[in-house]
N, C-alpha and C positions, 0 to 999 in steps of 0.2 A: 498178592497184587498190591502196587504201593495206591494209598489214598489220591487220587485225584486231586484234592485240593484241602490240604491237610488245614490252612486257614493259620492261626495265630500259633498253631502248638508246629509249625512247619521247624520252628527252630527259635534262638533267642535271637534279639537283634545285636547285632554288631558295635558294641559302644565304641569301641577306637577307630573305627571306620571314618572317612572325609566328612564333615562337618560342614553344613552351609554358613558361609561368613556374611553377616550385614552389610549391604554396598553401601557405603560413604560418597559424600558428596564433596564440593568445596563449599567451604564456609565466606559467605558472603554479608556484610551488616549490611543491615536495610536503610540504608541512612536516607534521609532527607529528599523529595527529590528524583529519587533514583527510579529510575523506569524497569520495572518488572511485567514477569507474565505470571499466574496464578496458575501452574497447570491442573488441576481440578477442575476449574470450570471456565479457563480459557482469558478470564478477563486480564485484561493491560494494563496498568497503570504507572501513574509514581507514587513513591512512598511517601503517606503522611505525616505518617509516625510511625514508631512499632516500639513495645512492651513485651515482656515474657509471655508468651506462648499467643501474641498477635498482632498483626501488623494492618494499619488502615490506608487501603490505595483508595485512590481519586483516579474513576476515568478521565479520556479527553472530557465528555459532556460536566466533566464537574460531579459524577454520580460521586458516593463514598462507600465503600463496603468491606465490611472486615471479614478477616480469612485468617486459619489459624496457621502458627509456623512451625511446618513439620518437614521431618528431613527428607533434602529431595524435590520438596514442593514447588517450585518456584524456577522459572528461568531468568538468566540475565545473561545479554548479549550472546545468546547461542546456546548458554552452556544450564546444566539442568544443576543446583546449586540449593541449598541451606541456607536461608535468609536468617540471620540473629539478629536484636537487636542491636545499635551500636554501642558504641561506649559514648558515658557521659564526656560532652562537648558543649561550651559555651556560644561554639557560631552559630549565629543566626543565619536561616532561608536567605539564601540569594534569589531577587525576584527578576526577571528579563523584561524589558521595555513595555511587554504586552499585559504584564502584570502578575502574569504564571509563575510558578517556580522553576528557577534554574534546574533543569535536570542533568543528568550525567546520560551521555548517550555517545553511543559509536558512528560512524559513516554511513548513513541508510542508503539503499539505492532508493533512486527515485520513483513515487506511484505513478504510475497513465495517470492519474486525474494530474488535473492544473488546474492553475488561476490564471482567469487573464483581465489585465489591466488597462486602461486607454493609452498613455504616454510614460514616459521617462518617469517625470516628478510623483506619480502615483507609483511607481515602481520601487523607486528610491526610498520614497517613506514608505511602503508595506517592507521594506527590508530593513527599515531601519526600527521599527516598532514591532513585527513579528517575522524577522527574520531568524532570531533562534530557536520560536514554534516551527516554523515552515522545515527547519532543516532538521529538526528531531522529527517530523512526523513523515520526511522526504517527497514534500509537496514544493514542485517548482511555481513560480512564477514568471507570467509571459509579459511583455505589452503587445498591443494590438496597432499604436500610433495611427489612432482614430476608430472610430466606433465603426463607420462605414463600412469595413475590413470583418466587422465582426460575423455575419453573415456567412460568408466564405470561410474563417477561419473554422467554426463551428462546423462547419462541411466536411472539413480537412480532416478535423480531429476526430472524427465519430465516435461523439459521447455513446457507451453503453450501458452496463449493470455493472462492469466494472473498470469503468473509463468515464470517472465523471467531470465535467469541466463547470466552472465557478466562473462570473464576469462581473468586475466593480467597475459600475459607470458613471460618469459623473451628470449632474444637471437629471437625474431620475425623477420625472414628474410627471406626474399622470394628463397625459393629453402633448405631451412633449415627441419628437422628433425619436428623442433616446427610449423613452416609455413605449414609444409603438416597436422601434427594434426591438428593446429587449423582450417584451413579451409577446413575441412572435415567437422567440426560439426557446422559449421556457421549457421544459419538458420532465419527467420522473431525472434525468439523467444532464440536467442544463440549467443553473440556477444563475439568472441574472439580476442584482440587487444594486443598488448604490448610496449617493448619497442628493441632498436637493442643490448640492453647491454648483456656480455653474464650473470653478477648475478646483482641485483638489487645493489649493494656496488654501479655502476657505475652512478647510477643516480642521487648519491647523489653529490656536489660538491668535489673535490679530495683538496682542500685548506682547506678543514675545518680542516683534518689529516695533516697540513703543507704539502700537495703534489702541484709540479705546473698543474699535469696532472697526469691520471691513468696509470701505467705504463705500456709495453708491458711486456706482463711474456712471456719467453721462450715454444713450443709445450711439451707437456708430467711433465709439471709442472701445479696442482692444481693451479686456477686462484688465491683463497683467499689465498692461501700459499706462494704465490710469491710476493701479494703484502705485505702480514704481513713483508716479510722478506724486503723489500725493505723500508719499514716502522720501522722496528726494534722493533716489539709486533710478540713474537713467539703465541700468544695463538690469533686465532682469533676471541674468545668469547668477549674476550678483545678488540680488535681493533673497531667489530663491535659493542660495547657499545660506544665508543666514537664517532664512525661515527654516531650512531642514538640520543647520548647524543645532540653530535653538529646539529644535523637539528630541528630549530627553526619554519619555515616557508617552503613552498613552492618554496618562493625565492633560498632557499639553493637545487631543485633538478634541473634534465635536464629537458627542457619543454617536451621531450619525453614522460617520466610519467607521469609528470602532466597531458601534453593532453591526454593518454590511461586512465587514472583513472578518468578523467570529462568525458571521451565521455562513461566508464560505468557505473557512477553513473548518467546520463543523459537517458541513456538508460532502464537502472531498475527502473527509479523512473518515464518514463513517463507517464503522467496524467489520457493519453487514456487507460493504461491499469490498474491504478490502481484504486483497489474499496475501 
């Protein structure tokens, strides 16, 4: 009667028998920049630097965390890939309006959350100052053309756990007209912030239009009207092409806006809620 389970002496192993081959990846440098996924433990980032056998990503929020570079590790634009470091290069970081670094990214579709803004010229400069975060992180931006709208809009869109909507207001002051709407519709899933200006023109530097400071306009004078004229451009299509001609950077606004538009593009794009 043969052995049931004859165990190790069953026979020798097979040495020319099919062999398991190492799967290979594509080899991808981790340059500058570049937007990756860590697949270990999920985290996103761009690339800070990278050295032999490590590379330092920066989340959105600015965290930094190092991860070692092993083969396979790592996605980029879909594909599951070997990050190496690059080869020595003299170019420096290209930085985008908003201050961040230029990254390398493909077409994203766009998240259910959004931004929404009051008019045009709040629209025009979030595009022109975080217009290439907004389209790497595939957050659109709406206007509302006027605040009154906001109410209803917020109806329409039903903010959820993963549908979250951001609102930059202008004139945000506590005991204000604006201050009671937006914190009425505040909620885990509805963040509405702004700035104390009363039109966004004020957040821009007033030296770029040779002003030493934004002027007081008179009560029962149209704000834009008054600075046009103290300006000496009757048309403020006009004026406000050169106010948005001149804003290069971020550096050129009040930190007011700046911090109201990080804290909701921080908000719409957090991790935890997006899929």
């Amino acid at each position: 009667m043969a052995d049931p389970d004859p165990g190790i002496l069953a026979g020798l192993p097979d040495l020319d028998g099919p062999r398991r081959t190492r799967e290979t990846y594509p080899v991808v440098e981790a340059a500058p920049g570049r937007i990756v996924e860590h697949r270990a433990s999920g985290l996103v980032g761009f690339v800070v630097r990278a050295r032999t056998g490590v590379v330092l990503l920066r989340d959105r929020r600015g965290r930094e965390c190092p991860v070692r570079l092993l083969p396979g590790g790592f996605i980029v634009d879909g594909r599951v890939v070997t990050l190496v470091p690059p080869k020595a290069s003299d170019t420096p970081l290209v930085h985008t309006a908003s201050g961040s670094v230029a990254i390398e990214h493909s077409a994203r579709v766009a998240h259910a959350s959004r931004i929404l803004v009051e008019g045009i010229h709040d629209a025009e400069l979030v595009e022109k100052v975080w217009g290439d975060d907004l389209r790497a992180e595939g957050i659109v931006v709406e206007r509302l053309d006027g605040l009154d709208h906001l109410p209803e809009a917020v109806r329409v869109f039903e903010p959820g756990a993963n549908r979250r909507l951001g609102v930059l207001v202008d004139h945000f002051v506590e005991g204000t007209k604006e201050w009671r709407i937006g914190h009425s519709l505040v909620s885990d899933h509805v963040l509405v912030t702004g700035t104390p200006f009363i039109d966004v023109w004020q957040a821009i530097a007033p030296s770029l239009v040779g002003l030493p400071h934004w002027p007081d306009i008179p009560r029962g004078v149209p704000w834009k009207e008054g600075v046009c004229r103290v300006v000496g451009e009757p048309d403020p299509r006009l004026l406000w092409r050169r106010l948005l001609g001149a804003v290069h950077s971020y550096t050129d606004l009040d930190p007011a806006l700046v911090g109201a538009v990080e804290a909701l593009i921080d908000f719409v794009t957090d991790p935890v809620i997006q899929l």
